[in-house]
N, C-alpha and C positions, 0 to 999 in steps of 0.2 A: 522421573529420573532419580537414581541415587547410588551411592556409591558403597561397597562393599571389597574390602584390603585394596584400594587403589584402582577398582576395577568399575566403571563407567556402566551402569547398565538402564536402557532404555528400556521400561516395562508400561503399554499404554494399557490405561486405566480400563478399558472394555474388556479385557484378556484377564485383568485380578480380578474384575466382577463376576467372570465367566465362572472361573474358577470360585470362586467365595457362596455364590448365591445363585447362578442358572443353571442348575441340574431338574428341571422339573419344567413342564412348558407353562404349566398354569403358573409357578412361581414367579416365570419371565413376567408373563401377564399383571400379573401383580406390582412388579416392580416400577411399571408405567401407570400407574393409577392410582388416584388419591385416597390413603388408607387402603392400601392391598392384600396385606396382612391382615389389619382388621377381620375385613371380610372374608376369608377366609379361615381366620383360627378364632376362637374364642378361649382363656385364660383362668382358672382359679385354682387358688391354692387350700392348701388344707395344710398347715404345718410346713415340714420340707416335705410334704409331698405335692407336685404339680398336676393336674388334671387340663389337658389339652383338646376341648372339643371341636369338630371340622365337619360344617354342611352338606349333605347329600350332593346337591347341584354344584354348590358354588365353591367347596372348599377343595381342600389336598383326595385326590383319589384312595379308597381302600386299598388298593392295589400297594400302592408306594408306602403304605403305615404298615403293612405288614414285613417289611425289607428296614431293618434294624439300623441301614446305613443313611435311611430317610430317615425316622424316628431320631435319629443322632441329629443329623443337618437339620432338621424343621426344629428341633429343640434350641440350638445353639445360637439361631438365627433369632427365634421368640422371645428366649431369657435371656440373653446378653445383650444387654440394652446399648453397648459402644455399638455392635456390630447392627442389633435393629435399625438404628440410627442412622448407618453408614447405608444399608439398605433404602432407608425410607427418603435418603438425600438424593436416588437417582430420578425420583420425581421431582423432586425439590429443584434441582438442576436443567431438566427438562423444561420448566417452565421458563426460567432464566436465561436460558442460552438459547432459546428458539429465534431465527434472527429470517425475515422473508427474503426472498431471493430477488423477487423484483416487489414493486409498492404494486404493484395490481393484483399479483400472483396470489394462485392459491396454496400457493406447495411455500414448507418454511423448511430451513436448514438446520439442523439441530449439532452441535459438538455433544457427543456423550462426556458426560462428568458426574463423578459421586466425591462424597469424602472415606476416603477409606479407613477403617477403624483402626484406630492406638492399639488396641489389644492384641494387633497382627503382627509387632514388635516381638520379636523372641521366636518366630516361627522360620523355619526351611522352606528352601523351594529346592527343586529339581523342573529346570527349564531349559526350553531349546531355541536357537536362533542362530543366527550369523556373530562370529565375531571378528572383529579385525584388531589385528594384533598392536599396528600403529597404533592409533589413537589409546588403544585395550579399552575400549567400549563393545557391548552387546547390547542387542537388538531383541528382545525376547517375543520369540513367534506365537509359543505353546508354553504353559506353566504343567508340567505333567503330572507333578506329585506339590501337595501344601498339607503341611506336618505340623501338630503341635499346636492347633490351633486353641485356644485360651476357653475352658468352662469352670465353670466355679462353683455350679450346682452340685449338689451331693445326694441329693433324696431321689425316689422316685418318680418317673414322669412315665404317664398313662393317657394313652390317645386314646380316643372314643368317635366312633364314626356307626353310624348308625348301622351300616352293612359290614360291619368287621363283627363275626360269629366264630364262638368258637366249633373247628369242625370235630365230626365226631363219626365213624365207621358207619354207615348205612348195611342195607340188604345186598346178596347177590351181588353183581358183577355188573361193571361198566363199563363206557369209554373211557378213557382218560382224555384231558385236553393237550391240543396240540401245541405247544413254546410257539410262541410267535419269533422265529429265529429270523435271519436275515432272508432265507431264500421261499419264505413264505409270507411274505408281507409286501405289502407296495403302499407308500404314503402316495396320497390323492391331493396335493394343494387345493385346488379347484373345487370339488364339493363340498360340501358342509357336514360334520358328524351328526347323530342324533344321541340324545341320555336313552332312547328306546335299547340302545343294543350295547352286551357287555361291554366294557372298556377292552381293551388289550394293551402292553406294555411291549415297548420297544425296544430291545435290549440294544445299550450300543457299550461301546469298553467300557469298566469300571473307574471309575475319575481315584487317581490317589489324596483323598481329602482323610486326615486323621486329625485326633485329639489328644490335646497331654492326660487325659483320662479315660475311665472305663466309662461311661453312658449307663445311665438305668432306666431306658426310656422303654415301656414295657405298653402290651394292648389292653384296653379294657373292653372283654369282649361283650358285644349285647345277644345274649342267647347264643345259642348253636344251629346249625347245620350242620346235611351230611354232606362226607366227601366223596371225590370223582372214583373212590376206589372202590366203596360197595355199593354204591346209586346204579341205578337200572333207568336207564336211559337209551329212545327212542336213537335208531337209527337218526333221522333226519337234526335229531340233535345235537350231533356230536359234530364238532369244528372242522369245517372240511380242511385237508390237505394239502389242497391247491392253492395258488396264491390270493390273498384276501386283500381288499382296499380298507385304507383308513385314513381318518382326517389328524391333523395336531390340532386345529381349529376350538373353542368353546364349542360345547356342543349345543343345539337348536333345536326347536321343537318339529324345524322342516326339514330337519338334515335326512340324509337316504343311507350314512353310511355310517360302519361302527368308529369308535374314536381311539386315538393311541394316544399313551405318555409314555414319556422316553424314560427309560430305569438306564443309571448310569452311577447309583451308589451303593448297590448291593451284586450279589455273586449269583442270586437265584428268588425266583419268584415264591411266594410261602415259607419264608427263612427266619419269618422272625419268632416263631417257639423255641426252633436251636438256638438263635442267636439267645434269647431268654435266659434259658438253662445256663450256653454258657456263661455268662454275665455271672453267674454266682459261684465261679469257680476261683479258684485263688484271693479269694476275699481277705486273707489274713495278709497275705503279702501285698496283695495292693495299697491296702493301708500302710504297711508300712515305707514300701512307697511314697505313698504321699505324704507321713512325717517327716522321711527322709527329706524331700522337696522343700518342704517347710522349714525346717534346721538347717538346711545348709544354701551353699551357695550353688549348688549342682541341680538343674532345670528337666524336667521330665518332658520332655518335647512330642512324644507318643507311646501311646499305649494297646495293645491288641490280645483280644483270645480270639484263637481259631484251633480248629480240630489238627491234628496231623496230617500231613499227607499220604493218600495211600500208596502204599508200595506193594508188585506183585508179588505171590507168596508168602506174606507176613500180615501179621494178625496182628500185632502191636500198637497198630494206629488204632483200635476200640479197645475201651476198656471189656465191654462185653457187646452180643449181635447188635443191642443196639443204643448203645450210646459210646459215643464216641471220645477218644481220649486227645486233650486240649493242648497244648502246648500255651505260655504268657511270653508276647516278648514286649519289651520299656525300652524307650532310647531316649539317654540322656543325652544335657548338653552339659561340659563343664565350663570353669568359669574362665577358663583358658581356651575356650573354643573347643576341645576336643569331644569327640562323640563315642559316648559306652553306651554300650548293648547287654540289655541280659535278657537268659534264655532261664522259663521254668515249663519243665512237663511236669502232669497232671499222673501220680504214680498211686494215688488214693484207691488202689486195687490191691497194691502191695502186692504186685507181682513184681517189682523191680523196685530198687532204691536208687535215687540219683542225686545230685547235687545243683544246687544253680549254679549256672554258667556266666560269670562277667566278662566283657570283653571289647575291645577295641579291633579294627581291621587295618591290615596294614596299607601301607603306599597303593594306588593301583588296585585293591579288590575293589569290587562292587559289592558292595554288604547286602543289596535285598539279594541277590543270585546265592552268594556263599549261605545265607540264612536259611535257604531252600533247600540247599545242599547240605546243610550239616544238619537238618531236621530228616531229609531222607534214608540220611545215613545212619540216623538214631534209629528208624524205624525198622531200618535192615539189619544191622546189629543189635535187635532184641533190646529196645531200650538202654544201650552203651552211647556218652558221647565217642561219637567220633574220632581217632588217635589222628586225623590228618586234621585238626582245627588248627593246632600250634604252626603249620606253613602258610594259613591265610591271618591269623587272632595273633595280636599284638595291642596291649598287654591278657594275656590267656588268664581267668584266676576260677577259681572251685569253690564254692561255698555252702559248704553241708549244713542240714538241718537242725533245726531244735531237735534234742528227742523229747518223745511223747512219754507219756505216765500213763497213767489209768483214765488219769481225771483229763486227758489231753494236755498241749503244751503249755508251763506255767509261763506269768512275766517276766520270769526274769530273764529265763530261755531265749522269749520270745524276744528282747532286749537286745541279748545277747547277740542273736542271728541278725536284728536289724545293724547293730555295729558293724558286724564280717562283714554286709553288703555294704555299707557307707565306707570302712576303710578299702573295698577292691576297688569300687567306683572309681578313687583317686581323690 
């Protein structure tokens, strides 16, 4: 329980776990067993740069290291020792609180409990529950979105798992595999998985878990393979159609069936090359950025690249057929509470010149919706912000470029442009 402007809210402690640390079923597993982590990841450094290695059988799935939004979470949870901590207390607790229900019995009672980490100070929620208006307490059912969660790594971080290859165009023509979507899978409680047969991933909604930074948690691949696009593959090979059974279960050496893990922190399976690329887009303005964050009193709460949105008839979400153009969006927090937003697309084709966009939303918008909307409308209007932002953005501001030289942009320029963002900020 705790209180935020006068306002009472009941938040049990299984629900911020959920949210913080169980998106993964093996990670659940982990959570109840002594040194879970351990066993599952292994740690060395080289400098700032991090090397994150994970066991065939026993560690994180290949599946989930190649999904950018895993590689994010498994990092944050490793190196940040508040939040390891706060993880590693749910066994800690477990032992503690176990209390028998009768003195003969076999069955014990357990209260879940952890210590939840200090470092979660200064982060957002977006949650749903019951409220009543007497008392003005809530009851929080669902945590939907947790924002801005605290990293302080800067270097690179590279997972290495024995079957993570880089892929590479084969011969001829094949099947492709079938998405394990919703209307093609059936989990099986009851039987037991086997490691004999592919994993498959379960897609279910995307959890909103972000960072006040960009992540540079990249793959280390061990050799190549080829992919499902030129491999020449047997009929009987190819993923049948029909509905398949699977276990969540560890997998067995007597299992009969193939095994799933749940993906609920990325948007697509094989994403993390894109995600890669993007990652080194905007690099000059994220630093600045994070100066900015450092000099003042104004708190970076999240941070995101992602591609545009497509819109029909318009070519302006890819830079060229095939790489896609980025959009940066940062949301602050200020020190008076209030939340700014800036908007930067990715114009490094010099087919358009644009400016960054700062801004606030008024009373009543919903900023992830309007943010969708006024990035759709960029893409429809040829790279133009949008003339209707000033009826939802309050305070609206523009903030144009260094110019470039020969030799690219100097420091002072470069100075200069981090000031115009610090003073629209606020």
């Amino acid at each position: 329980m705790f209180e935020v402007d006068g306002l009472t809210v009941w938040l049990p402690k299984f629900e911020l776990a959920r949210k913080m640390f169980f998106h993964a079923a093996f990670i659940v597993r982990a959570a109840f067993a002594p040194n879970g982590l351990d066993m599952a990841f292994t740690i060395y450094r080289e400098g700032d740069v991090v090397h994150i290695h994970t066991p065939p059988k026993t560690g994180a799935p290949s599946q989930l290291l190649k999904i950018k939004g895993y590689r994010d979470h498994f990092s944050w949870l490793l190196l940040n020792q508040d939040v390891r901590r706060s993880f590693e207390s749910i066994w800690q607790s477990l032992n503690q609180r176990q209390e028998r229900v009768l003195q003969e019995s076999a069955y014990a009672r357990w209260q879940f409990d952890f210590q939840a980490p200090t470092s979660l100070a200064g982060t957002t929620m977006d949650v749903r529950g019951p409220f009543d208006p007497e008392s003005n307490e809530l009851l929080v059912w669902e945590i939907e979105k947790l924002q801005g969660l605290r990293f302080s790594h800067r270097g690179d971080i590279f997972f290495h798992h024995p079957a993570l290859k880089l892929p590479v165009r084969g011969e001829n023509t094949g099947c492709v595999s079938v998405p394990s979507g919703a209307k093609e899978l059936e989990v099986d409680a009851d039987e037991e998985p086997t490691a004999a047969k592919e994993q498959r991933l379960i897609h279910l909604p995307v959890e909103g878990v972000t960072f006040d930074a960009q992540l540079r948690t990249k793959i280390a691949y061990n050799g190549e393979r080829a992919n499902g696009h030129g491999k020449k593959v047997d009929d009987e090979q190819c993923p049948s159609r029909e509905s398949q059974l699977f276990g969540v279960a560890d997998p067995v050496s007597e299992g009969s069936i193939a095994s799933g893990e749940f993906q609920q922190l990325g948007e697509g399976e094989g994403d993390g090359d894109e995600h890669e690329r993007l990652a080194d887009r905007f690099s000059l303005l994220r630093e600045i950025l994070e100066q900015i964050t450092q000099e003042s009193g104004v708190a970076l709460v999240a941070l995101e690249v992602r591609p545009l949105p497509p819109v029909p008839r318009c070519s302006y979400h890819m830079i060229d057929h095939e790489k896609s153009r980025c959009y940066l969006l940062a949301r602050f927090k200020l020190q008076n509470g209030d939340q700014r937003y800036l908007l930067e697309i990715d114009t490094s084709d010099n087919r358009k010149t644009m400016s960054t966009r700062i801004m606030g939303f008024k009373a009543g918008v919903e900023a992830g919706k309007c943010i969708d909307r006024i990035l759709r409308e960029t893409v429809k209007g040829s790279l133009r912000w949008p003339g209707t932002m000033a009826k939802y953005c309050e305070p609206l501001h523009s903030v144009h470029h260094p110019k470039e030289s020969s030799s690219g942009a100097n420091h002072a320029r470069v100075f200069d442009w981090k000031q115009r963002i610090r003073a629209a900020l606020g």
